[in-house]
KEMARTOR-885421 format. One line per 2 residues: their letters; for each residue y, x, z of N, C-alpha, C, O, CB. Coordinates in Angstrom, 1 decimal. Glycine has a CB too. Layout:
N
A) Y:X:Z:Y:X:Z:Y:X:Z:Y:X:Z:Y:X:Z; ...
END
This chain:
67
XX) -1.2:0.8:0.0:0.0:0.0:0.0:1.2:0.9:0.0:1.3:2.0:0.5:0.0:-1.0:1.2; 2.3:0.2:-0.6:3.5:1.2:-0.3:4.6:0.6:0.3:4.9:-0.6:0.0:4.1:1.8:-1.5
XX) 5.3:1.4:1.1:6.1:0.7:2.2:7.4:0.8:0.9:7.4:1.6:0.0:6.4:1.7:4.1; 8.3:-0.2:1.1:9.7:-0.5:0.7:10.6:0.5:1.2:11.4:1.1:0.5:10.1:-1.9:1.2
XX) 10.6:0.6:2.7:11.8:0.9:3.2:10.9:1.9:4.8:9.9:1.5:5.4:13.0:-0.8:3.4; 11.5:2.8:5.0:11.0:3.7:6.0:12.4:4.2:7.0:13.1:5.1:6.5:10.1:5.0:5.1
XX) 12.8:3.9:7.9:13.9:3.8:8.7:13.3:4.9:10.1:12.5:4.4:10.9:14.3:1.9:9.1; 13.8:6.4:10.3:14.1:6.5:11.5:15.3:6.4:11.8:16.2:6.4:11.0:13.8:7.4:11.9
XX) 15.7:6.3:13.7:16.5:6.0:14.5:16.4:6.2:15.9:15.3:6.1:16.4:16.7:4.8:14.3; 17.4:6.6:16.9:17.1:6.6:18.2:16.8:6.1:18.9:17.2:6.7:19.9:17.5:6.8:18.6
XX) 16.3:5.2:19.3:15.9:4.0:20.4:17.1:4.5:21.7:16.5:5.6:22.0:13.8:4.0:20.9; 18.1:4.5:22.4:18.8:4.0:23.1:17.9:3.6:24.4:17.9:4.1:25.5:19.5:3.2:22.5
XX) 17.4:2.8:23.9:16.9:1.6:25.3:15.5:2.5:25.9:15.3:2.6:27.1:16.3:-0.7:24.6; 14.6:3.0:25.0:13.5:3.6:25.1:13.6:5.0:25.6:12.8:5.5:26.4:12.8:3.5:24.0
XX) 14.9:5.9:24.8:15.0:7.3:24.8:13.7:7.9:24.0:13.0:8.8:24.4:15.1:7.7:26.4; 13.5:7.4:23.1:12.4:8.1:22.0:13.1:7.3:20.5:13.9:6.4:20.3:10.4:7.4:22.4
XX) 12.3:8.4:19.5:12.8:8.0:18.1:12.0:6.6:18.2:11.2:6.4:19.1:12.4:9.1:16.5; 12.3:5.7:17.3:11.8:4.5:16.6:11.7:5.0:15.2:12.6:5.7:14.7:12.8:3.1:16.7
XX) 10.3:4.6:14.5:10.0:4.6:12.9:9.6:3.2:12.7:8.6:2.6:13.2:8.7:5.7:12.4; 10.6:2.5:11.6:10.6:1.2:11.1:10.0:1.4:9.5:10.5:2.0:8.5:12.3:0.5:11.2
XX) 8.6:0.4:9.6:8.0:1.1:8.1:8.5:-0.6:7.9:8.1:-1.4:8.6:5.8:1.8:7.7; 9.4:-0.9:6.7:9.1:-2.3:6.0:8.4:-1.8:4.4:8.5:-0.8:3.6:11.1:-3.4:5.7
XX) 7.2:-3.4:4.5:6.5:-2.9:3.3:6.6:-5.0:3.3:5.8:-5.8:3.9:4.7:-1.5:3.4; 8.0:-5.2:2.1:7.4:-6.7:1.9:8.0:-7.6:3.3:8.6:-7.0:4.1:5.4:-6.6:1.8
XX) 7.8:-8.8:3.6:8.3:-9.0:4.7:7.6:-8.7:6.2:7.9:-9.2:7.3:8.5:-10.2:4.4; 6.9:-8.2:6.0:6.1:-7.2:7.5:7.2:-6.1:7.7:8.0:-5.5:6.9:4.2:-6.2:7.2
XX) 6.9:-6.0:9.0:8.0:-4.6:9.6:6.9:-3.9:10.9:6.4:-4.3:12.0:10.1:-5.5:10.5; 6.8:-3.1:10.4:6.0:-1.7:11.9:7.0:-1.1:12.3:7.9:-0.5:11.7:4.9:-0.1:11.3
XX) 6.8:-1.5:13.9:7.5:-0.5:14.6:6.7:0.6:15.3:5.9:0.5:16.3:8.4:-1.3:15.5; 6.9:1.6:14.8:5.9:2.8:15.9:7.3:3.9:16.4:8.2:4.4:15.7:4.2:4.0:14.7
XX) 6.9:4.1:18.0:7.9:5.0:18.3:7.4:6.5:18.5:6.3:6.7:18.8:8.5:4.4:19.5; 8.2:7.7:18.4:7.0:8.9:18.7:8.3:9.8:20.1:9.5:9.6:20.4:6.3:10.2:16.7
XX) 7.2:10.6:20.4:8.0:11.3:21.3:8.9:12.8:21.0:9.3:13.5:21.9:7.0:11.5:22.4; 8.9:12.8:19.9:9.7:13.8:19.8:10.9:14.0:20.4:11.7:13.0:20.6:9.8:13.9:18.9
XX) 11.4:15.1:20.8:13.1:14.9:21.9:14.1:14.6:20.8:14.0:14.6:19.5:13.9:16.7:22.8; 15.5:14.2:21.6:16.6:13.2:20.7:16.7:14.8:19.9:16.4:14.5:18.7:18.4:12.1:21.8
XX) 17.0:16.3:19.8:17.4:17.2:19.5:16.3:17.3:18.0:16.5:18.1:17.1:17.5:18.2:20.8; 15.6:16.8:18.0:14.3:17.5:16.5:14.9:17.3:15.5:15.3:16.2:15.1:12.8:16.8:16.2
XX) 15.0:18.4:14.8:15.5:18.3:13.6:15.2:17.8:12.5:14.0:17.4:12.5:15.6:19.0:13.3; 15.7:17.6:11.5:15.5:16.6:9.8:13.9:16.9:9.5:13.1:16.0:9.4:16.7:17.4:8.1
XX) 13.5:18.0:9.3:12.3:18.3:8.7:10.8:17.8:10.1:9.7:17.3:9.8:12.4:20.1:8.2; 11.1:18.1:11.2:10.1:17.4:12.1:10.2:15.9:12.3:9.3:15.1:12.6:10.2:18.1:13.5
XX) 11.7:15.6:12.0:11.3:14.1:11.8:11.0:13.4:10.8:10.5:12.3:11.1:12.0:13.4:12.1; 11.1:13.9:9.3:10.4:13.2:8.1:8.6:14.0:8.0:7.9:13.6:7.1:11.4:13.6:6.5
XX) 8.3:14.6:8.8:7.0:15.1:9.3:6.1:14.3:10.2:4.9:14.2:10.2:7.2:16.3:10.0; 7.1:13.5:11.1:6.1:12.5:12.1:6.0:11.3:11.1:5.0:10.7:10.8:6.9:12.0:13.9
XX) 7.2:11.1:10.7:7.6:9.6:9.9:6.3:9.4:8.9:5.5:8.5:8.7:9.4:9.6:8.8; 6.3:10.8:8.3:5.2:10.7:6.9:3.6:10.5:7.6:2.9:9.7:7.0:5.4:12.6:5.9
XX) 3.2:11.3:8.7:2.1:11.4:9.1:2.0:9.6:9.9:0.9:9.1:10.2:1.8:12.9:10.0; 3.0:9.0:10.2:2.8:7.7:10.5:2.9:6.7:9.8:2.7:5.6:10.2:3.3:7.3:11.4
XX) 3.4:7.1:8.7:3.1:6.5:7.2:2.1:6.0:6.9:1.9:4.8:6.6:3.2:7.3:6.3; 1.3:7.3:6.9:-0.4:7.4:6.7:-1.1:6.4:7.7:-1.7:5.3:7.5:-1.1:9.0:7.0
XX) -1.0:6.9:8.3:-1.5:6.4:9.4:-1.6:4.4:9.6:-2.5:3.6:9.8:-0.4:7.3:10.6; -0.3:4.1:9.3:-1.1:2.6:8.9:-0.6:2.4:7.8:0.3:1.7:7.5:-0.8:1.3:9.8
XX) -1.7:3.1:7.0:-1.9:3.0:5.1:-1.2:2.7:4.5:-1.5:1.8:3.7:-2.5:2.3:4.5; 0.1:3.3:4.4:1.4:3.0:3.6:1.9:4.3:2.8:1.7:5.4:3.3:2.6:2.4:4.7
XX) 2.2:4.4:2.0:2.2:5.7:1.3:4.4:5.6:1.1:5.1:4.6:1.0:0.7:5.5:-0.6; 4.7:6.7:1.0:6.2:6.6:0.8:6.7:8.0:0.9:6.5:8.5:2.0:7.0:5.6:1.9
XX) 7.2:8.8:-0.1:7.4:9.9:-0.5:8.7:10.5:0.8:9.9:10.3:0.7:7.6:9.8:-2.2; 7.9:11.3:1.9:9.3:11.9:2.9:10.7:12.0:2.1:11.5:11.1:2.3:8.9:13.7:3.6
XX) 10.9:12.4:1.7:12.5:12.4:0.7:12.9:10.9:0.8:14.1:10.7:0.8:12.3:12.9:-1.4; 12.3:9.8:0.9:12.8:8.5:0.6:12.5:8.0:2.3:12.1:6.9:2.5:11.8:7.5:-0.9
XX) 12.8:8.7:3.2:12.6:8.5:4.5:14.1:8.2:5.1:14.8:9.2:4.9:11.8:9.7:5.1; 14.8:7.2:5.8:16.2:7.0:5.6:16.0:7.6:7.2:15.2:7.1:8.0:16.9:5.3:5.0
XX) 17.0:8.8:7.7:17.4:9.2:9.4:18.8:8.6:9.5:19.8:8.4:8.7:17.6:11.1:9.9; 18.5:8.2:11.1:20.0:7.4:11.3:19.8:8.4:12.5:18.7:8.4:13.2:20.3:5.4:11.6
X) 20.9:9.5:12.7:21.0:10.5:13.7:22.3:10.2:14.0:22.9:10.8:14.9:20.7:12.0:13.3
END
C-alpha cells in the first residue's frame, strides 16, 4: 500500500515525536522516542522504518518534518 501523506511533528503533550502515516481516509498515529534534538536524517530514518512496518511504502524524501 502507499501512504498519501507522511507527517513528522513534536507531540508537546507526550514529549516524544508523533509519525502521522495518512494513506486514503485512515490516519496512523505511531509515536517513537527519539529526543526533541534528533536530527533530519534520524528522523526520516525512524519515519521510513515505521513506514514499513505497517505496510505502507513512501519514499523518505516525501516525508514532511514539522521542527
Amino acid at each position: 500500500m502507499r501512504a498519501d501523506r507522511v507527517e513528522i511533528s513534536w507531540d508537546e503533550e507526550k514529549s516524544n515525536w508523533l509519525i502521522r502515516i495518512e494513506a486514503g481516509e485512515e490516519v496512523v498515529r505511531r509515536h517513537c522516542d527519539l529526543p526533541r534534538s534528533a536530527d533530519e536524517a534520524a528522523l526520516r530514518s525512524v519515519a521510513q522504518k515505521t513506514i514499513r512496518d505497517e505496510g505502507y511504502d513512501l519514499p523518505a524524501s516525501s516525508v514532511i518534518l514539522r521542527m
